[in-house]
N, C-alpha and C positions, 0 to 999 in steps of 0.2 A: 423239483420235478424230474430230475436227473439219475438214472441208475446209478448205483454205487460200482464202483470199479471191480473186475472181476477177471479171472486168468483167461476167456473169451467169452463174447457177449452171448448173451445168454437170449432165449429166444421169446418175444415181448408177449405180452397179453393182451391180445386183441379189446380192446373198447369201445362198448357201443353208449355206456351212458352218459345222458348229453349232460349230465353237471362237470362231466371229467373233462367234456369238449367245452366247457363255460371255461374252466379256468385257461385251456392250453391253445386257444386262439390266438394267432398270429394279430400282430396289430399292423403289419405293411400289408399293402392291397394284393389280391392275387389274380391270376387269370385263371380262365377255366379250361377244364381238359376238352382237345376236340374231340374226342369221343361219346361226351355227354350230352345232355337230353338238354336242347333250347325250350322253355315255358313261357305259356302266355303274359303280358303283364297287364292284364285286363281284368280288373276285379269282375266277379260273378253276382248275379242276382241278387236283393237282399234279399230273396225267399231261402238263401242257403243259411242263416243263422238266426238267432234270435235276436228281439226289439233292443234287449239288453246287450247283449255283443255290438249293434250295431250302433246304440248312442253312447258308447266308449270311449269321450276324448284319449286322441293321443297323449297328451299331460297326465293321464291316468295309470298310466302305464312308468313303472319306473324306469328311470335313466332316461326319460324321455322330458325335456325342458321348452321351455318356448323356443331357445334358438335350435336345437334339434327341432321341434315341433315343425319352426319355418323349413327348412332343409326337406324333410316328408313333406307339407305341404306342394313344395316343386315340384315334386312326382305324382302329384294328384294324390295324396295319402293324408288323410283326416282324421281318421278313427283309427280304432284296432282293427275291427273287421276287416278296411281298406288295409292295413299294414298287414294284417294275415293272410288277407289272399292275392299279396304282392309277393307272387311266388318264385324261387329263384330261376334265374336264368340258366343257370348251369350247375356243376359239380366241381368241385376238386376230389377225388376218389383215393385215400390215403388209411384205406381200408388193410391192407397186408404189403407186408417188407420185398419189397425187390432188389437182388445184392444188386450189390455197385455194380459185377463186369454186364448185368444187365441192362443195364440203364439208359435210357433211349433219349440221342439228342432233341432239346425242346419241348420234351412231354416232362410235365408234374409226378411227381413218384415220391416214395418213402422209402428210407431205407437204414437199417442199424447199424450202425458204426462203433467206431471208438475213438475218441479223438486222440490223434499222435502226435500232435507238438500243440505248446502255447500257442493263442491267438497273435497275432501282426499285424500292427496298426501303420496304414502310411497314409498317401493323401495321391488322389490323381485325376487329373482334368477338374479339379475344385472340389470333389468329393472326395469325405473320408471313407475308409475301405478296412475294415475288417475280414481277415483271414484267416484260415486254420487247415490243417491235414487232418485227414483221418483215414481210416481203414476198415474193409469188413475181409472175410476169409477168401475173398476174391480180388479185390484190388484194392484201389486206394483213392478215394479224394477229395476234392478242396472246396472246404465251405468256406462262402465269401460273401459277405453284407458290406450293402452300400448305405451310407450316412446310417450306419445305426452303432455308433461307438458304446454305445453301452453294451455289447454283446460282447467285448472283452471280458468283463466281467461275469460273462454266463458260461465258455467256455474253458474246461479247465481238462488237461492232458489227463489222461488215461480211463478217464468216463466213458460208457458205454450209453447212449442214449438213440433216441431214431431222431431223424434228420428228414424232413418234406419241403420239398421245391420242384422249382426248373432244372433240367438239366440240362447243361451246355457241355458240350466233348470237344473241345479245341486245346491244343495241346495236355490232355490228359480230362479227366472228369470232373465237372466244377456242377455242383449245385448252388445256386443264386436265391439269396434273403431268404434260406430255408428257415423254419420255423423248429425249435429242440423241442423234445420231449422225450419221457420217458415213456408213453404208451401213446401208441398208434389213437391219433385222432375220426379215424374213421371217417364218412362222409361230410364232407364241407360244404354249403352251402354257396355261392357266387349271387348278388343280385345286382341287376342295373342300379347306378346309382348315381349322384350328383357329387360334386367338390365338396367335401365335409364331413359326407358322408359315406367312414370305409367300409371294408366289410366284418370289421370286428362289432361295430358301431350294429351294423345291419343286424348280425347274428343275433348279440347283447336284446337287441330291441325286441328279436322275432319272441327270444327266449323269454324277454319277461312279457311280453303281451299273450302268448299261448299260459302263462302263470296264470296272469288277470283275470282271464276270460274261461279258462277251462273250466268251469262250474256253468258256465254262462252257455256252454255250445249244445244249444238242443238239436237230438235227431231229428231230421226232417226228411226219412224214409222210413217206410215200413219194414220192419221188422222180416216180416216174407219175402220182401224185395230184396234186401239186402243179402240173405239167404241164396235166396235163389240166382244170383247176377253175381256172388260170392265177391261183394262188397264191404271195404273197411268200414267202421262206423266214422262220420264225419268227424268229430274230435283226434280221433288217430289219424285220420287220412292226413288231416293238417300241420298233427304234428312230424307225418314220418314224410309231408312235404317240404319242412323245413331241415327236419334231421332226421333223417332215413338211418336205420341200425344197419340195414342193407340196401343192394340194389331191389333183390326182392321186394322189402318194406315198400320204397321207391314207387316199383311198378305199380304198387295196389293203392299207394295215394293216387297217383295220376290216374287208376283206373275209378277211381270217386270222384277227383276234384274235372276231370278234362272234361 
């Protein structure tokens, strides 16, 4: 998933589609950006889908098992329909590269690099601690994962890849359990959720329940209506409210589903 080395990093290809964001999902939890948009978690009417969407065990849905099954359960979530219109709470927004000397203490961001030395494995307060330098044509710095030693192995000197986290500026620029790739992830989704269940887990599920059921999601507006109120049709509103290609996209589910 890694750009191939190159005499300076080369400027990435924006991705908006969500099978590219299936494979390059972070699997550590994240937080959300405060500038993003809080959503209800209050499933809507069942007059919003069809009888078939709506008697959809969760078990029907792949990667979804009885012990995942009980985990949704805890959130009030039974079906698909309940699991689809369990909308995210916020965003991670890792849409376009921001250089490093921009990079703002505490805010989530993305940004292309290269990595300038082997990774550094030591141990500290009980936790193992993986680290690395890296560089863009502005500065310089240090990705650094906590208990994820297997990321030794993903990091290898002179690769050009993007990099998305937190950003901390204490003695120089540190982004925290960033997630590599070689193309910008784009919007991220955030949903409330219980112990078991992260947000890799959440995304995986949304993804293949919006699979299940896409055949299944009948309009339930008029045709004129929709027209005229310059509304998405329900099937897209749902999908661009789990995975918006844009903010754009974004606003025009919210302006169907709120």
């Amino acid at each position: 998933m890694r750009a191939e080395p190159s005499g300076s990093p080369q400027k990435v290809k924006e991705s908006s589609v969500c099978k590219e964001r299936e494979r390059i999902w972070p699997t550590t939890e994240e937080a959300p950006l405060e500038t993003s948009v809080r959503r209800s978690q209050n499933p809507p009417p069942a007059i919003f889908v069809s009888k078939d969407m709506i008697d959809l065990p969760l078990t029907s849905v792949k990667g979804i098992g009885p012990k995942r099954t009980e985990l949704f359960e805890q959130l009030g979530v039974r079906s698909a329909r309940e699991l689809l219109y369990r909308l995210p709470r916020d965003y991670l927004d890792y849409s376009s590269v921001t250089p490093v000397a921009a990079l703002t203490d505490g805010k989530y961001a993305a940004t292309q690099v290269r990595i300038s030395s082997a990774p550094r494995y030591f141990r500290k307060g009980g936790m193992t601690v993986i680290s690395a330098s890296a560089q863009d044509e502005t500065g310089c710095v240090t990705l650094k994962w906590f208990n994820q030693p297997y990321r030794s192995m993903q990091v290898k000197a002179g690769e050009v890849v993007c990099v998305c986290g937190r950003v901390q500026r204490k003695k120089g620029v540190t982004l925290l359990n960033p997630m590599i790739t070689n193309v910008l992830p784009g919007i991220l989704p955030v949903y409330a959720t219980v112990k078991g269940l992260n947000q890799r887990t959440w995304r995986d599920s949304q993804m293949a329940a919006l699979d299940a059921v896409w055949d299944r999601i009948d309009e339930t507006l008029p045709q004129k209506i929709i027209e005229q109120y310059g509304l998405s049709p329900l099937a897209l509103a749902l999908r661009h409210a789990h995975f918006p290609f844009s903010r754009e996209a974004l606003e025009l589910a919210r302006k169907r589903l709120d």
